[in-house]
Each structure stands twice: as C-alpha cells, then as structure tokens.
TORKOL-4160 file (C-alpha; in steps of 0.2 Angstrom, whole numbers, padded with zeros to 4 digits, m for minus):
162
<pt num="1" X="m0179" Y="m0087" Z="m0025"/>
<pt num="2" X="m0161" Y="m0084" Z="m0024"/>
<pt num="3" X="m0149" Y="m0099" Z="m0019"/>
<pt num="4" X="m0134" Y="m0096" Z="m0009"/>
<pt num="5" X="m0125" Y="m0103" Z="m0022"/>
<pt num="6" X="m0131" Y="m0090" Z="m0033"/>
<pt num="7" X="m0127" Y="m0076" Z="m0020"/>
<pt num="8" X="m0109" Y="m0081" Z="m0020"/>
<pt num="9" X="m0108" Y="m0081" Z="m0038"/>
<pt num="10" X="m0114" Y="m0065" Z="m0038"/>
<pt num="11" X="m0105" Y="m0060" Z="m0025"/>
<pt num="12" X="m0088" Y="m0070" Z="m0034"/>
<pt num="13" X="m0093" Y="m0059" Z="m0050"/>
<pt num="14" X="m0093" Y="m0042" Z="m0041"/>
<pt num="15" X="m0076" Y="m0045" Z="m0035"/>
<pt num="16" X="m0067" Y="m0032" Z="m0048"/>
<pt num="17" X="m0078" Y="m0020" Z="m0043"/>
<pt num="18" X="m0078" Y="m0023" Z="m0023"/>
<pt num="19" X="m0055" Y="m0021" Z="m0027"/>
<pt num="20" X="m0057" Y="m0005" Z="m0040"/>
<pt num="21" X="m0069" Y="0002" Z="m0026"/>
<pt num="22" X="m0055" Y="m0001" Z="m0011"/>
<pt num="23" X="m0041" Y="0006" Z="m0023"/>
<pt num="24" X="m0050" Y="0022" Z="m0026"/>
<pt num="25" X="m0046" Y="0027" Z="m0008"/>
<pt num="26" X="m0027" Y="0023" Z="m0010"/>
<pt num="27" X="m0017" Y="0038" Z="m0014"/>
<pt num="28" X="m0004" Y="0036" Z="m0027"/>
<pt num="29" X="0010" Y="0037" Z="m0018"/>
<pt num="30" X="0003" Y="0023" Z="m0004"/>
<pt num="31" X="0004" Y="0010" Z="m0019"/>
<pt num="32" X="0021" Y="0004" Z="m0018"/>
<pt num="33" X="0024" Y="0010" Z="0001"/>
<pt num="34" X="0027" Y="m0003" Z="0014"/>
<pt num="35" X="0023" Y="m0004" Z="0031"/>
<pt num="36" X="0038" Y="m0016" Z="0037"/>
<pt num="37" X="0051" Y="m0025" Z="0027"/>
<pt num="38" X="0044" Y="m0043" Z="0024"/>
<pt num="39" X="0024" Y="m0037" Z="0021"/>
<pt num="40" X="0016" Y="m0034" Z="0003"/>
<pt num="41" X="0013" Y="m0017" Z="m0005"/>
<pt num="42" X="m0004" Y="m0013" Z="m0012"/>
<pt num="43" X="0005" Y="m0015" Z="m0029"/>
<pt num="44" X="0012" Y="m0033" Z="m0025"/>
<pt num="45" X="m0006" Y="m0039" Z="m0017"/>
<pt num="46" X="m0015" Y="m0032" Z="m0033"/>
<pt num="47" X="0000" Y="m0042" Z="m0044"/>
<pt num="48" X="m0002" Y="m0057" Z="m0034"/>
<pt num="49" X="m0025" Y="m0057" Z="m0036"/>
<pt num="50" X="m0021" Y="m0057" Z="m0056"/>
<pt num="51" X="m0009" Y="m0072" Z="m0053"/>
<pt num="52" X="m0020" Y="m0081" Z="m0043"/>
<pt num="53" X="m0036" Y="m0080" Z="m0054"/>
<pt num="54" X="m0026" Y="m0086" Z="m0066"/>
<pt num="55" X="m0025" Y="m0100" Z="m0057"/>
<pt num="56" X="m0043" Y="m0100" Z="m0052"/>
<pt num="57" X="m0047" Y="m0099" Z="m0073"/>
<pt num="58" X="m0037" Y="m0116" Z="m0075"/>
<pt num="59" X="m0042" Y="m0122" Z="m0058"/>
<pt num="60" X="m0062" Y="m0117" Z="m0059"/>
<pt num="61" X="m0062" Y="m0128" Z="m0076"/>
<pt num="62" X="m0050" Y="m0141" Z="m0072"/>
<pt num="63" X="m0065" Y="m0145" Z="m0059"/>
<pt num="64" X="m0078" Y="m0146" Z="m0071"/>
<pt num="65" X="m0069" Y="m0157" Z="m0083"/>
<pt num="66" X="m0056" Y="m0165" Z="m0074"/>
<pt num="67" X="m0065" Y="m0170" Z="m0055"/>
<pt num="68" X="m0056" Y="m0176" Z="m0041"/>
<pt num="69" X="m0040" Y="m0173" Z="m0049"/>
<pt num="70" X="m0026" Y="m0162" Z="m0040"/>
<pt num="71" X="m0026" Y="m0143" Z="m0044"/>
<pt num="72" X="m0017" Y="m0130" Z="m0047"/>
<pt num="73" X="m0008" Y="m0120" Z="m0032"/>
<pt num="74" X="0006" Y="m0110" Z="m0031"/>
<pt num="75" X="0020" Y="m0102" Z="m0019"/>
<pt num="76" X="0015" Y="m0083" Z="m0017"/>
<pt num="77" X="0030" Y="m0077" Z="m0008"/>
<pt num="78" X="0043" Y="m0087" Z="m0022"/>
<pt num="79" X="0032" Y="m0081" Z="m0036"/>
<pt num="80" X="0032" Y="m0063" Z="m0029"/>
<pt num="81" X="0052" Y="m0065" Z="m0029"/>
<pt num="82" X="0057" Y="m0073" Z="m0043"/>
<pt num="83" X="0043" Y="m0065" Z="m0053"/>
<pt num="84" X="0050" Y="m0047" Z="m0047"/>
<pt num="85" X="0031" Y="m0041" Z="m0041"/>
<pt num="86" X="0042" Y="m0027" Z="m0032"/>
<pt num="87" X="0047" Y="m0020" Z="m0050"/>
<pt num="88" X="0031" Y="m0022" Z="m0058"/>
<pt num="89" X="0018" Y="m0008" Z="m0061"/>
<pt num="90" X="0001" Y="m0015" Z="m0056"/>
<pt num="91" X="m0010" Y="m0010" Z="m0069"/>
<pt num="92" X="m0007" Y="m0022" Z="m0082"/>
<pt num="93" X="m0014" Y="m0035" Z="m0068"/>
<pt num="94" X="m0028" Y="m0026" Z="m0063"/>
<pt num="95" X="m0034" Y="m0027" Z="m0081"/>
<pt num="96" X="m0030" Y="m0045" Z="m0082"/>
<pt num="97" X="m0039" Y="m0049" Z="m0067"/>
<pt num="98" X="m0056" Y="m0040" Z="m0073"/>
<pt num="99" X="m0055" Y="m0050" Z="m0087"/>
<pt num="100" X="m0049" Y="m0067" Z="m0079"/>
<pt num="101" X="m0064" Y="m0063" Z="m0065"/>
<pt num="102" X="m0077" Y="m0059" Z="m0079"/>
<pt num="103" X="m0074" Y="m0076" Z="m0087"/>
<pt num="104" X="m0075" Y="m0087" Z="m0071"/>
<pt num="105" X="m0090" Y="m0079" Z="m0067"/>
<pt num="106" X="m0096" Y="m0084" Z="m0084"/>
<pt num="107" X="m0091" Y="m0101" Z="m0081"/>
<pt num="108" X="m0098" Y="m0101" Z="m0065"/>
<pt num="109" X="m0116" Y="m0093" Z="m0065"/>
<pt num="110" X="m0121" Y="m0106" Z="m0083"/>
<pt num="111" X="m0115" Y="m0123" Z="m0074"/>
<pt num="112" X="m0124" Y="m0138" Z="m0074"/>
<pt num="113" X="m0128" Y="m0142" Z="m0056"/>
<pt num="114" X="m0120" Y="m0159" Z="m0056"/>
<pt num="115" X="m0104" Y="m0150" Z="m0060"/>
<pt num="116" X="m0108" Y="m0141" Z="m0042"/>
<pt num="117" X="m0106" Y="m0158" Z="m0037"/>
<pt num="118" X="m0088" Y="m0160" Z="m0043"/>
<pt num="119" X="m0073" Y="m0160" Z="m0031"/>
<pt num="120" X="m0056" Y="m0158" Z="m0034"/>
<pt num="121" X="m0038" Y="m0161" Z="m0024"/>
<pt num="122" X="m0033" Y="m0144" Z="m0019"/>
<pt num="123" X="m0015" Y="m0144" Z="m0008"/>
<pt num="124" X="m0016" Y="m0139" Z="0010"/>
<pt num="125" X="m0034" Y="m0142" Z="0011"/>
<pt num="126" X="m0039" Y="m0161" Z="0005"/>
<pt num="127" X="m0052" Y="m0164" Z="m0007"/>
<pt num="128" X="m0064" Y="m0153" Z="m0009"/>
<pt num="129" X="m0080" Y="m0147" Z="m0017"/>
<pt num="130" X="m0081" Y="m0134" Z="m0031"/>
<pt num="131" X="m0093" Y="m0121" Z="m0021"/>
<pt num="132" X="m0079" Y="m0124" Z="m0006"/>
<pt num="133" X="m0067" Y="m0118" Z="m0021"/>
<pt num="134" X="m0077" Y="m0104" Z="m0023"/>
<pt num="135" X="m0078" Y="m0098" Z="m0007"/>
<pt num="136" X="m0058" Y="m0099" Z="m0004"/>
<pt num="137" X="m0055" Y="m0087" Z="m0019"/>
<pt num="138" X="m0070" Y="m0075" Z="m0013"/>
<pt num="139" X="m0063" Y="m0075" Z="0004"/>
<pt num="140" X="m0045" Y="m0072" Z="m0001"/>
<pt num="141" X="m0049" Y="m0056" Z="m0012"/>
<pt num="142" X="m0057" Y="m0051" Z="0002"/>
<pt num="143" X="m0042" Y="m0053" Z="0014"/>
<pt num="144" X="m0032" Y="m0044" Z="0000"/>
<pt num="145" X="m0046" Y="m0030" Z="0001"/>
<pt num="146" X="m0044" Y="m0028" Z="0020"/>
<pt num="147" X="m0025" Y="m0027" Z="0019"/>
<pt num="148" X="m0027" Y="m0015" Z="0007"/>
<pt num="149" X="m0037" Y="m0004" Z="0018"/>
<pt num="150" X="m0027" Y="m0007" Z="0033"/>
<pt num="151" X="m0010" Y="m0005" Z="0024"/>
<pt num="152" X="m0020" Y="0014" Z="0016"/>
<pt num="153" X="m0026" Y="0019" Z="0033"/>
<pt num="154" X="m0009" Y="0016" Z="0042"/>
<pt num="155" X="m0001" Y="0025" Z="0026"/>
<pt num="156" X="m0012" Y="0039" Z="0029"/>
<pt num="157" X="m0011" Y="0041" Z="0047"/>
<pt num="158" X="0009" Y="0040" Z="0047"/>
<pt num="159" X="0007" Y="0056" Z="0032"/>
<pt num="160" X="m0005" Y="0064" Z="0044"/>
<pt num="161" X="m0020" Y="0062" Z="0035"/>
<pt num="162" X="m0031" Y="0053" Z="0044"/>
C-alpha cells in the first residue's frame, strides 16, 4: 500500500512535468506579457521556481543533516529586482529547475524514515517538520501553475482568443 508520504513525493517528483504541461498552453508572446504593472510574468514566475528549488536543494538536505537548524529563505520580490528576472530569458531556469527537482525527488523518495522525523527552522512559519517542508514547495509550484493559467487565460481573452 502507498503512504501519503509516498504520494506527495511522487507527486513533489512530477512537478516539472505538471509546469512543462501548463506552459505548453502559453503562447509565446504571453511569456513576458503583464497583466498590471506590479504582478510577475510567466517568464519571471518560471525564473523565480528555479531560484527557489535551489533553495529547496540546500534546504531539503540542510534537514536531513543539519535538524532543527534555521533554513534557507529568501526575498522574492528583491531577488526578482536586483537579479533583473525582467531581463532574463526563462529557459536556462526551466532546465535548472528539471534538474534541481529531479535531485530532490532523489533525495526525498530514498530517505530514512527517521530523517522524516527531522524538523527545521523555517522563517515566517516556526519550526517545522520535513514533510510540512515538502508540502510548502509542492503547494507553491502549484500556486505558480495557477497564476500561470490565469495570467494565459486573461492574455488570451484580451487578444481575442478565448
């Protein structure tokens, strides 16, 4: 029998796939378009994922090795300015975030399960446990994947496509 814990992994694995899949439906032109002045673009969100699976690499490990120490976490909108997101092309960070997410899954489905019993200090949320880790990064690709489809579906019905 399957474990929750399992179905989240798999679920954490299949994340690549689940983004490529809503980025299939974006036209090309829709990438860097913005729907009001201060929101992401598609290529922004997509920038920002890789970023923060790099965090989740050192973070995911940090918890195996390192319990209840503090973790990594990071400013998105000063990262997205001072790291110019606007000005980067977005494929580079796809690719890194396949591979980023591909590792971590790695890590993830071959743990121990006392390492499941690990928690860490994670800023704006208290201590937590590594599962509780896991689901925060699941559910924030798939609020990135909603704003994806919401900012491609008002992009389309502005260019009268929908």
């Amino acid at each position: 029998m399957i474990s929750t814990r399992e179905n989240k992994i798999k679920r954490y694995g299949s994340g690549f796939i689940r983004l490529t899949d809503e980025l299939r439906h974006v036209p090309k032109e829709a990438i860097t378009w913005r729907s009001k002045k201060d929101v992401w673009n598609i290529n922004e969100v997509v920038i920002h994922l890789a970023d923060l699976e790099a965090g989740a690499y050192v973070n995911f490990r940090r918890a195996v090795a390192e319990p209840t120490q503090r973790i990594f976490a990071f400013d998105k909108d000063l990262w997205a300015e001072s790291l110019s997101y606007y000005s980067q092309p977005h494929e580079a960070s796809l690719k890194l975030f396949r591979l980023l997410r591909a590792s971590n899954y790695v890590l993830l489905k071959n743990l121990d399960e006392d390492a499941w019993l690990h928690t860490v200090y994670y800023e704006g949320h208290g201590q937590i446990a590594l599962e509780d880790l896991l689901d925060l990064y699941d559910k924030h690709l798939d609020k990135a994947i909603h704003e994806i489809a919401a900012t491609t579906e008002l992009f389309n019905k502005l260019q009268g496509k929908a």
